[in-house]
C-alpha positions, 0 to 999 in steps of 0.5 A, spaced: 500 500 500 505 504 498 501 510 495 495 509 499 498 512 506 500 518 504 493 519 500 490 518 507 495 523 511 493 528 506 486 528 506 485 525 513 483 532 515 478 532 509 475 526 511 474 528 518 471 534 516 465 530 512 464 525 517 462 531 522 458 535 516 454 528 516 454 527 523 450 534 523 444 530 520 439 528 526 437 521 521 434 518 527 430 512 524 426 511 530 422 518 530 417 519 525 417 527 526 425 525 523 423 522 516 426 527 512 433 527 516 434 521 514 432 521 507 436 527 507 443 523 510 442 518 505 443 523 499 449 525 503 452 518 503 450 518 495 454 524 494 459 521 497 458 515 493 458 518 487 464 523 489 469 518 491 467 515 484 462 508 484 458 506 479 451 504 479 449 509 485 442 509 488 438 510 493 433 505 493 427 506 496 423 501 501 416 502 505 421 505 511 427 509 510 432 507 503 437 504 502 443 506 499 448 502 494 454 503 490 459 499 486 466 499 483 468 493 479 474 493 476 474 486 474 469 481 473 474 475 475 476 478 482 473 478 488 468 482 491 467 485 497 460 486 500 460 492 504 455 493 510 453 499 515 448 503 516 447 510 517 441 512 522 442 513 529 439 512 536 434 518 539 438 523 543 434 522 549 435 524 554 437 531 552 440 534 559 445 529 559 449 531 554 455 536 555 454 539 547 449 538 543 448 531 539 448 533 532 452 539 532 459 534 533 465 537 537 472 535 537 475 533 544 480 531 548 479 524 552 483 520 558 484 514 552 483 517 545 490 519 544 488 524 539 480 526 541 474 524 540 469 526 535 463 527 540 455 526 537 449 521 536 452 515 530 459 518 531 461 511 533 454 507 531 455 507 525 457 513 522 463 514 523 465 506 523 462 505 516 465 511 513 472 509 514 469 504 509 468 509 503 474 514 504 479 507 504 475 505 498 476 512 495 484 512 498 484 506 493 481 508 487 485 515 488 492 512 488 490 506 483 491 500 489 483 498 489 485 489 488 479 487 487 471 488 487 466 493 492 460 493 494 456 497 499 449 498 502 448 502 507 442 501 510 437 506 514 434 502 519 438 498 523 436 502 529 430 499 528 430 492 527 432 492 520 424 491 518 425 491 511 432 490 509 431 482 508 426 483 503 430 487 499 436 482 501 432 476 499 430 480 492 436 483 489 440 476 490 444 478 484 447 485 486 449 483 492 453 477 489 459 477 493 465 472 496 465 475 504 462 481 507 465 487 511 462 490 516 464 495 521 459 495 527 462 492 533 469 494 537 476 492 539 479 491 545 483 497 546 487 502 542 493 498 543 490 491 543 486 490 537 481 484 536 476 482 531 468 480 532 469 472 530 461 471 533 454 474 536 449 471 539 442 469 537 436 472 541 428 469 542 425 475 545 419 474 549 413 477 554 409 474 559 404 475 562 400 471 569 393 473 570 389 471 578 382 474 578 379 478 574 379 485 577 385 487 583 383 485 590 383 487 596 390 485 600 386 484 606 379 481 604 382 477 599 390 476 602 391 468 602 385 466 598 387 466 591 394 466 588 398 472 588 400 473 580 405 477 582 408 473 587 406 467 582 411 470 576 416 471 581 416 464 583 416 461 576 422 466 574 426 464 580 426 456 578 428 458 570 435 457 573 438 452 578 443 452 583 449 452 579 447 458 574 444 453 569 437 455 565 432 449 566 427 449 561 427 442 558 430 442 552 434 449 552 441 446 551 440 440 547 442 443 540 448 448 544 454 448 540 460 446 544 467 450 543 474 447 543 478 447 547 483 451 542 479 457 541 477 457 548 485 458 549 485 464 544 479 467 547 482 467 553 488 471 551 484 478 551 487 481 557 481 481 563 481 483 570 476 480 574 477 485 580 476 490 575 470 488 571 467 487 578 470 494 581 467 498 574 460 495 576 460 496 583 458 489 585 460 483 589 461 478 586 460 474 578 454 470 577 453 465 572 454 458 569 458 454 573 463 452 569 466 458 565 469 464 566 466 471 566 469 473 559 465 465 557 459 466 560 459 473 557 459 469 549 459 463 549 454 460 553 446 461 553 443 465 557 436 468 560 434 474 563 429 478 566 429 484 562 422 488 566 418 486 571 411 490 572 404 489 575 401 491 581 401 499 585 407 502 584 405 509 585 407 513 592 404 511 598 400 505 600 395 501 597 393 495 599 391 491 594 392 484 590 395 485 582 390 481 577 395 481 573 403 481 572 407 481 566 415 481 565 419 481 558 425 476 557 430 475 553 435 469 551 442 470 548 443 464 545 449 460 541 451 457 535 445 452 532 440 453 537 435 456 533 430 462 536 423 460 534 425 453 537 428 456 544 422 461 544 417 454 543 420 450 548 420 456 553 413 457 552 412 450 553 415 450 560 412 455 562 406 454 561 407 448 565 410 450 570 404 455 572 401 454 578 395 453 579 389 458 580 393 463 574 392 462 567 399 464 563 400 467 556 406 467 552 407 473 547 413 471 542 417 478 540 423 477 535 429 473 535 435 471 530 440 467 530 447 466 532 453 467 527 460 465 528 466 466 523 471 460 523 479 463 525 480 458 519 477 463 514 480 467 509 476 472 512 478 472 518 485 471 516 485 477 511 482 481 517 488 479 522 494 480 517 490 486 516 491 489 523 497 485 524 500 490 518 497 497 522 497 496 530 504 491 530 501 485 533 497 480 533 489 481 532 485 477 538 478 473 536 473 475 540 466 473 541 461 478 543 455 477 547 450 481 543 446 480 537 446 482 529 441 478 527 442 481 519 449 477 520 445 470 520 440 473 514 446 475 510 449 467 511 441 463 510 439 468 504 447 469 499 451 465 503 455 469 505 461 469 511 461 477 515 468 479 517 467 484 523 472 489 523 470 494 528 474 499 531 470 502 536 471 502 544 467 500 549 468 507 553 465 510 546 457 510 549 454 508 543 446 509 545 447 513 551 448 520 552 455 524 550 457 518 544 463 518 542 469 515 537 476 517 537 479 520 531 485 515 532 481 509 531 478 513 526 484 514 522 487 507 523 480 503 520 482 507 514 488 506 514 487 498 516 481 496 511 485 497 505 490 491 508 484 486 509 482 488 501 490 486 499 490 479 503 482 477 502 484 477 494 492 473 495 489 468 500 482 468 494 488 465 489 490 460 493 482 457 495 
């Protein structure tokens, strides 16, 4: 890459300049009241395409927010890399915490970013991560150094559950043709300790609800005469884990895919402190599945947790009174070959039967999606590794995160294909929350890493 470098030193300057012009665009997919913004960031990133010189660029509309393709094939016969983002944003709120407004981006200095951060909402997620993508690709175009060929969508709606990219996935299989995807959306480890994404959990997102009788009750007429329903969905929640940490519901680990010994060493290697992990949430003590460490119980293994609970008076003072009804949301993270509509099946069946008597149960299945794993033996991964060995001077760590991308599993099912997670995020970064941030070095060394993955995927293509 000997002309691409100075290119990137040149323009970084620029290159940041138009993240922050993006940055200043309020694309909050969430919001109606927005819809307009985010049309509006989507012909940014149009013009962008259409400037740094792709071909075929289009903002394709869907019956939510677009999305944005564009090409550059300089040969038929070479490799072609997907690229995927997305350019909506999380809502601000709450407003009052933030320390500058989140749409008007400011640079400042930071306790881990060496160079300073570029504080406002989608500067990390994904904004600032999938435009690394577009200013590599037009460093490589510019110096005459792009090997093979690119792809990218860049979607609108991510941040609200992807509603309508499967449909437009499943109907241009064609356009998207491609030999690996290429996403930015996730973190490495630390500025000195690179890593990359080698799986995501799936998820079976569910709400229950127990009902007693048909109205609220006085606690002291009624108190000991019929079933609580809160005392009862509390009891029943209690029981969906042993003593050794582990989920009883019949079934639930049946299908859960071992991992080897090998990759549970190479996990092992990313620096973690137990006392620190403990000291930064202000707890006691770990809790989990007897058996595995905390960095293991965080990603590797299946979990369930109550996510809200709810029912009853809540309000100020008293009111002595018996709940008709009591609710909770439940999430379950799941593993490699687990499949959620089969988890969601077999947790609705338990709990049903584990009701006590005297209330009824319903079970309202939510979303879900499946696990993703990149295998540490894929030219993908590899690629991806000598690319951060090239730029950081050490040895990349494969990391399994314990959240869930669940496009990642529709990209596999619908073109067949791997997804690479190159994320240069941090995790101090505060995606989704207040003051959200991502550092100008992490920045410009995704920039400068990304074209390396391009250089090694196409060398390690010629030898499969």
């Amino acid at each position: 890459m000997t002309a691409t470098h100075p290119y990137i030193d040149q323009h970084l300057s620029r290159f940041t300049a138009e993240l922050m012009e993006m940055l200043r665009i309020p694309s909050v997919s969430a919001d109606p009241q927005y819809k307009e913004q985010v049309l509006r960031c989507a012909h940014f990133v149009e013009n962008c395409f259409k400037t740094m010189g792709l071909d075929g660029v289009e903002v394709i509309p869907t019956k939510g927010h677009p999305i944005v393709y564009g090409e550059k094939i300089i040969d038929p016969s070479l490799p072609t890399i997907l690229v995927y983002g997305h350019y909506d944003v999380q809502p601000a709120d709450p407003l009052e915490l933030w320390h500058s407004p989140p749409f008007e981006p400011v640079i400042k200095p930071t306790n881990i970013h060496p160079k300073g951060a570029i504080f406002a909402r989608g500067a990390c997620d994904d904004k600032g991560q999938f435009f690394m993508h577009l200013k590599a690709v037009e460093a490589m175009l510019s110096s005459d150094e792009l090997p093979c060929n690119v792809k990218f969508m860049i979607e609108g709606e991510e941040e609200i559950g992807s509603e309508h990219l499967g449909y437009f996935v499943h109907e241009n299989k064609a356009k998207l043709a491609a030999d690996i995807i290429l996403v930015s959306d996730t973190g490495m480890l630390a500025n000195d300790v690179p890593s990359v994404t080698t799986g995501l959990r799936g998820l079976s997102y569910v709400e229950v609800e127990v009902t007693g009788p048909n109205r609220d009750l006085h606690s002291g007429l009624y108190g000991g005469c019929v079933k609580n329903p809160i005392n009862a969905l509390c009891e029943m929640i209690a029981s969906l884990h042993d003593e050794k940490g582990k989920i009883t519901v019949k079934g639930f680990y049946d299908s859960v895919l071992e991992i080897s010994r090998d990759d549970r060493d190479a996990m092992a290697k990313a620096p973690f402190s137990e006392e620190d992990y403990k000291r930064a949430l202000d707890i006691t003590d770990t809790y989990g599945e007897e058996g595995y460490t905390t960095p293991e119980r965080g990603s590797i293994r299946p979990t369930l947790d109550v996510n809200g609970m709810w029912g009853g008076y809540i309000g100020e003072g008293a009111k002595t009174v018996i709940a008709s009804k009591a609710n909770a949301k439940i999430s379950m993270r799941l593993v490699p070959n687990q499949d959620p509509e089969e988890i969601t099946r077999l947790f609705q069946d338990h709990f049903e039967r584990i009701a006590p008597t005297g209330v009824n149960v319903k079970v309202t299945p939510h979303h879900g999606g499946h696990a993703a794993v990149t295998p540490l033996d894929s030219i993908g991964y590899q690629a991806a590794a000598m690319a951060y060995k090239e730029t950081f001077g050490k040895e990349a760590i494969p990391v399994r995160s314990g959240g869930s991308i669940p496009i990642v599993a529709m990209f596999e099912q619908v073109l067949g294909l791997k997804t690479i997670l190159m994320g240069f995020g941090l995790d101090s970064d505060a995606i989704h929350s207040p003051n959200e941030h991502y550092g100008l070095y992490n920045f410009e060394m995704g920039i400068k890493t990304i074209p390396y993955f391009f250089k090694h995927f196409v060398e390690l293509s010629k030898n499969q």
